[in-house]
matplotlib code that plots the C-alpha trace (Angstrom):
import matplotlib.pyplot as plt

x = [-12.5, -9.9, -8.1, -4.7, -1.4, 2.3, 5.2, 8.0, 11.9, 13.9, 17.4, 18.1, 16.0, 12.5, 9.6, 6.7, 3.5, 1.6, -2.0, -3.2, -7.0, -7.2, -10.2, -12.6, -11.5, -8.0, -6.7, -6.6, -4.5, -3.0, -3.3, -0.5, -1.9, 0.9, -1.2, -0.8, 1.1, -0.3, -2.4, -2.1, -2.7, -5.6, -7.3, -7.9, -10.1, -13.4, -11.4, -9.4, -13.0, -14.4, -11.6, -11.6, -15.2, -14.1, -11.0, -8.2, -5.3, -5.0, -1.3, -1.1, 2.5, 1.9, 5.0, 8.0, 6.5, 3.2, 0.4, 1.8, 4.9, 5.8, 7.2, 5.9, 3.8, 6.9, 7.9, 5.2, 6.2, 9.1, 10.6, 14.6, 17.6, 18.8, 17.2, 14.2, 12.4, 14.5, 13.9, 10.2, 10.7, 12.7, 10.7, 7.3, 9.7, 10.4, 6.8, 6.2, 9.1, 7.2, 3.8, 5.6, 6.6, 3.4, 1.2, 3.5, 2.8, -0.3, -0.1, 0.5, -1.0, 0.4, -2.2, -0.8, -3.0, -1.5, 1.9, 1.7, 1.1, 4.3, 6.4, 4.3, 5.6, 9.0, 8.9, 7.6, 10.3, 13.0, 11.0, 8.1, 9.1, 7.6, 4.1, 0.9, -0.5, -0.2, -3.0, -2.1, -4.9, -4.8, -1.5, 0.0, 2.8, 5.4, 5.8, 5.5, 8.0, 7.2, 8.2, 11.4, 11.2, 9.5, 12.5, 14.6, 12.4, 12.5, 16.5, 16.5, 14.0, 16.0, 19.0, 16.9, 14.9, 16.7, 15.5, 12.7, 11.7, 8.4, 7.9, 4.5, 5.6, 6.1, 2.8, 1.2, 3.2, 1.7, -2.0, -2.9, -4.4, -5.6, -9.2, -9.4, -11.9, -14.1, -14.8, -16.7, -14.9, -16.4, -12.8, -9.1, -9.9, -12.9, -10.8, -10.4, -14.3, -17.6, -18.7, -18.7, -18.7, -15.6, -13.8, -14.9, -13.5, -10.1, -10.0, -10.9, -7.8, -5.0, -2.8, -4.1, -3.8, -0.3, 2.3, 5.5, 9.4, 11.6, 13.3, 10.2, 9.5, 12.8, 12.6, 9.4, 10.0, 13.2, 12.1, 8.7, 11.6, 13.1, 10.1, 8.7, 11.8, 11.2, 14.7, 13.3, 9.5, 11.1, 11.8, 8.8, 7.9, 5.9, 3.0, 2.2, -1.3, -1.4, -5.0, -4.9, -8.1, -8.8, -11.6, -12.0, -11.8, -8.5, -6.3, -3.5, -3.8, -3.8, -1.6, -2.6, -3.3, 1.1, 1.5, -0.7, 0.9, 4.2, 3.6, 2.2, 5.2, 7.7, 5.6, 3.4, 1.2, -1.7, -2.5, -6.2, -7.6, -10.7, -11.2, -15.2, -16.6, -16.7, -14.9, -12.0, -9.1, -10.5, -12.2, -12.3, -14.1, -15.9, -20.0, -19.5, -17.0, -19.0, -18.5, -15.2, -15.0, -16.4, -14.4, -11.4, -12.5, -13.3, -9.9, -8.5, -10.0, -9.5, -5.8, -5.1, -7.7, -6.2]
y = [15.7, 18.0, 18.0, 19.3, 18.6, 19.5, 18.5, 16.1, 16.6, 13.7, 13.5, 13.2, 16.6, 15.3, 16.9, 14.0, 15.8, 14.5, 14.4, 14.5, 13.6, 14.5, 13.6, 16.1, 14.8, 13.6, 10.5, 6.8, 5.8, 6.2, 5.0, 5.4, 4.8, 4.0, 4.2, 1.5, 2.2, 5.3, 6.8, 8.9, 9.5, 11.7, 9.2, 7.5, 10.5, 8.7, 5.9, 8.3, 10.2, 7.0, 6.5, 9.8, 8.9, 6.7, 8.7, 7.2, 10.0, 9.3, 9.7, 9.4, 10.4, 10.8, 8.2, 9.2, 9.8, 9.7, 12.4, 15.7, 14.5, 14.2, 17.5, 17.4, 15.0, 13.6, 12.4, 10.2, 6.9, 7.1, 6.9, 7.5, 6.9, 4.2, 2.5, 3.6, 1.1, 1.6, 5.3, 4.4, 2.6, 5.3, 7.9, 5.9, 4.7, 8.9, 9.8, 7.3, 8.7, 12.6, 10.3, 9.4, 12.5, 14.0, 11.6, 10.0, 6.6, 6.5, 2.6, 3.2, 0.5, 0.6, 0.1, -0.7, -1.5, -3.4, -2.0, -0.1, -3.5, -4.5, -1.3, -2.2, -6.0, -4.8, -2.0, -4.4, -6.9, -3.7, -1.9, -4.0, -2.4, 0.8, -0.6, -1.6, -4.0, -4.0, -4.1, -5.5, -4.7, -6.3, -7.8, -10.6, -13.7, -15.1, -14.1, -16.6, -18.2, -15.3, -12.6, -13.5, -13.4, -9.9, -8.9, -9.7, -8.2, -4.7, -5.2, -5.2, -2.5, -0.3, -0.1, -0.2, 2.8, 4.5, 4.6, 7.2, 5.5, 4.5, 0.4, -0.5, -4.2, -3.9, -2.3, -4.7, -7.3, -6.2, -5.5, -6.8, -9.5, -8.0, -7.3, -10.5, -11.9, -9.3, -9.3, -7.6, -4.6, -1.2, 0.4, -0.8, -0.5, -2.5, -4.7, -2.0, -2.4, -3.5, 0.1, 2.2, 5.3, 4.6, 3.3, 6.7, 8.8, 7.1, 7.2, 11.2, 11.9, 13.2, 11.4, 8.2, 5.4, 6.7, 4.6, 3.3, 3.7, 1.2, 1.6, 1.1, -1.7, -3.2, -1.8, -3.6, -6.7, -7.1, -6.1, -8.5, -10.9, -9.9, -9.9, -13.2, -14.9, -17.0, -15.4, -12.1, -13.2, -14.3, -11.1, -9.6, -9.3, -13.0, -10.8, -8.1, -8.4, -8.5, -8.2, -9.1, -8.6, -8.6, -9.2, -12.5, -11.8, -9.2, -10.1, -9.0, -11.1, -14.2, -16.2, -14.4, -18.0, -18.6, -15.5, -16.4, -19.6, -18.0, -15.8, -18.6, -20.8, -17.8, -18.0, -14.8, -15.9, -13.0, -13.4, -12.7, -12.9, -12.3, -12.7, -10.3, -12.6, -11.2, -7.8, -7.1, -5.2, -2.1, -3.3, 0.4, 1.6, -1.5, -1.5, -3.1, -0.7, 0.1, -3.8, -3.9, -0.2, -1.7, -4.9, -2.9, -0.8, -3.7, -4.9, -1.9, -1.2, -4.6, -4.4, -0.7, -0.8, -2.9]
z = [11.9, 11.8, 8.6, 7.3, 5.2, 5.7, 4.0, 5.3, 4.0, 3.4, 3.9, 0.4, -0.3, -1.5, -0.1, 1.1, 0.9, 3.8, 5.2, 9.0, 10.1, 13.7, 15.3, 16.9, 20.5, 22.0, 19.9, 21.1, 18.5, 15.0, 11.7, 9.3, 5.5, 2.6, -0.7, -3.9, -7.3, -9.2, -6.6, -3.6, -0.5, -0.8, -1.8, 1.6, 3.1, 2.9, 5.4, 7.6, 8.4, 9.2, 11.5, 12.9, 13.9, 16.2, 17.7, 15.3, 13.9, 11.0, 8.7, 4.8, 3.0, -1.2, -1.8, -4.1, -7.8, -6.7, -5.7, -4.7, -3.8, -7.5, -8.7, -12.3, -14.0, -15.3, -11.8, -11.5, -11.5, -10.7, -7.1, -7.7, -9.9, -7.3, -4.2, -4.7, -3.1, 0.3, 0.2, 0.3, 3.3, 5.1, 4.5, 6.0, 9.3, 9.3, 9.2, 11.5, 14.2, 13.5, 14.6, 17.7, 18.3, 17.8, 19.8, 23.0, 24.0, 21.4, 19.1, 15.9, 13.2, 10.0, 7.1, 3.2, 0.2, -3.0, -3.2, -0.3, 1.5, 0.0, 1.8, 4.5, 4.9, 4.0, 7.1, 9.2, 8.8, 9.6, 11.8, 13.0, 16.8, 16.1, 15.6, 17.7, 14.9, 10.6, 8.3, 4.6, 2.1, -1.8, -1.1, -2.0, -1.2, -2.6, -6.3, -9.0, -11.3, -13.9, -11.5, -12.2, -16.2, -15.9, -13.6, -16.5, -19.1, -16.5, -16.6, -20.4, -20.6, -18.3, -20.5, -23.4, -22.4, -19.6, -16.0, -16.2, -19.8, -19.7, -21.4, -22.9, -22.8, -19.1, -18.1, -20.6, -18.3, -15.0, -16.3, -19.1, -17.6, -14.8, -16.5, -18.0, -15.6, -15.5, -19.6, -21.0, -19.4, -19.2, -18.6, -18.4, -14.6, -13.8, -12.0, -9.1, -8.3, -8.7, -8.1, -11.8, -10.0, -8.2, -11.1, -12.8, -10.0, -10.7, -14.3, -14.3, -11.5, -12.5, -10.2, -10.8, -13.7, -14.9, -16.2, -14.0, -15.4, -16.0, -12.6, -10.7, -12.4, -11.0, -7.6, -7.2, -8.6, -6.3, -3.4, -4.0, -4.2, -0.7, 1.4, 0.5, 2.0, 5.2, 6.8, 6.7, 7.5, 10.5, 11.6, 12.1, 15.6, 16.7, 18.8, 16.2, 15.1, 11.9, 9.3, 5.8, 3.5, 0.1, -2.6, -3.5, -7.3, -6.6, -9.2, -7.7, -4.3, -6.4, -3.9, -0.9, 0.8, 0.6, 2.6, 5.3, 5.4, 5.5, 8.3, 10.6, 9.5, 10.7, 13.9, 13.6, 16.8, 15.8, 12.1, 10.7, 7.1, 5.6, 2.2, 0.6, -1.6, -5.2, -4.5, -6.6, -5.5, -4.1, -1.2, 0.3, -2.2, -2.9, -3.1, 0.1, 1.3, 4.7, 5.9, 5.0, 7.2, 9.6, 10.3, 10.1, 12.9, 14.5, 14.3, 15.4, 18.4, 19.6, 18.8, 20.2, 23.0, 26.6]

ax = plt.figure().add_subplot(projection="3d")
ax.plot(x, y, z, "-o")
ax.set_aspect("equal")
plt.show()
C-alpha cells in the first residue's frame, strides 16, 4: 500500500487535508471514506489497507473543523459561519471529481459512518450519478419527534452563545444517553465499542472526542431533517447499490429499520442491511472488526466487479 496526503482548496479558501491509499498494483476501483463527528479521516487507515489489499484506492478528506483540516484547535467543531452543512457536501462531490480525474472510468463507492453517512445520504440524493454503489455505516432514518425540540434548543443556544460557542446542554442532548445501556461505563465512550483498547485510542487523540458549536448543532439537525424526506429519497438513483450496517446495540442507529423502509418505498431496487449482533457503533473497530471487513469487501467487489 502506497500511502500519501495532499491538500484540496475549496472555493471559499479552506484547505481539506486529504489522504490517498494506492494499492501496490493498478486499481479496480475506489473508495471514497467521509469520517463521523469529532474524528478524522486518519482514522480509517486500518480499513483503507485492508482495501488496498485487495486493489481498492482508497480517498479520505478531514471534513471542515475536523482532523487537519481544522486550523487550530478552536476550529474543531465547527464547519462555517453559514451553510456549513452544504459546504461539506461540496467539498466531498469535489474530491470526488479530482478521483475521477485521477482514476478514468474506475467506480467509485462512496462509504460514510455516523455523520458522515448523513453527508453521504445527502450527496447521494444530489449527486448519486457520480457513484458505482454507497456504503452507510452507524447511520440512521428519519429523526424523531425530539429532533425537532433539540433544533430549537440549538436555535436558542446559538444566539445565546454565538455560533462558535460551545453548549454543554446540547452535547448533554446528543450523548448523554448514548452510554446508558452500556452501564457501568468504563469511559464516556464505551458506546463506540466493545473493544477497551480502541476506545482508549480515541479518548488519548487529540482530534477526537471534542465538543461541536452551536452552528453545527443546527447544521446537523436541519439537514437530518432534509434527507429523511421521501421527495428527496426519491432522488437517489433506483439501481445504486446501496449497504447499510451497524451494531446491533449502536445507539445512534436506533431507527435504522425506517430508513431501509424508506429507501425500498422510494424504489431503491439494490438495498442491503446487516445488522452485528451486540456491536455498538464502531463496527470497524469492533472486536469483530475483521467480519465486518470482510463482508464489506465482499460487497464491494460484487458491486464494482462486472
Amino acid at each position: 500500500m502506497l500511502g500519501s496526503t495532499f491538500t484540496l482548496e475549496t472555493p471559499d479558501g479552506v484547505s481539506l487535508f486529504t489522504y490517498c491509499w494506492l494499492p501496490d498494483a493498478a486499481p479496480q476501483a475506489v473508495v471514497q471514506i467521509v469520517h463521523g463527528l469529532a474524528e478524522h479521516a486518519g482514522r480509517y487507515a486500518r480499513l483503507a489497507a485492508a482495501l488496498s489489499d485487495r486493489g481498492y484506492a482508497v480517498y479520505a478528506n478531514d471534513l471542515r473543523g475536523h482532523g487537519r483540516t481544522a486550523k487550530t484547535a478552536a476550529d474543531l467543531g465547527f464547519l462555517a459561519e453559514h451553510d456549513g452543512w452544504n459546504k461539506c457536501v461540496g467539498d466531498l462531490w469535489q474530491l470526488n471529481r479530482q478521483i475521477a480525474a485521477r482514476h478514468p472510468g474506475l467506480p467509485i463507492v462512496l462509504f460514510g459512518h455516523s455523520m458522515g453517512s448523513f453527508l453521504a445520504q445527502q450527496l447521494i440524493i444530489a449527486r448519486g450519478e457520480g457513484f458505482a454503489g454507497a456504503v452507510l455505516s452507524g447511520s440512521n432514518g428519519r429523526r424523531p419527534v425530539l429532533a425537532a425540540i433539540a433544533l430549537r434548543l440549538a436555535r436558542l443556544e446559538r444566539l445565546r452563545l454565538g455560533p462558535r460557542g460551545r453548549s454543554a446542554l446540547l452535547h448533554a442532548a446528543f450523548f448523554a444517553n448514548f452510554n446508558r445501556p452500556f452501564r457501568p461505563a468504563r469511559t464516556p465512550f464505551d458506546w463506540l465499542s466493545r473493544d477497551p483498547v480502541e476506545v482508549d485510542k480515541y479518548i488519548a487523540d487529540p482530534l477526537c472526542g471534542f465538543g461541536s458549536t452551536t452552528q453545527l448543532y443546527v447544521d446537523l439537525l436541519v439537514a437530518l431533517g432534509e434527507i429523511a424526506t421521501p421527495a428527496r429519497q426519491t432522488q437517489i438513483p433506483k439501481q445504486l447499490p446501496i449497504y447499510i450496517f451497524n451494531g446491533g446495540r449502536d445507539p445512534v442507529a436506533t431507527n435504522i429499520g425506517r430508513l431501509v423502509a424508506a429507501y425500498q418505498a422510494a424504489g431503491l431496487e439494490n438495498v442491503t442491511y446487516r445488522a452485528y449482533p451486540d456491536g455498538r457503533h464502531e463496527s470497524l473497530n469492533e472486536i469483530n472488526r475483521d467480519e465486518v471487513t470482510r463482508d464489506l469487501i465482499t460487497w464491494l467487489d460484487a458491486v464494482t466487479t462486472h
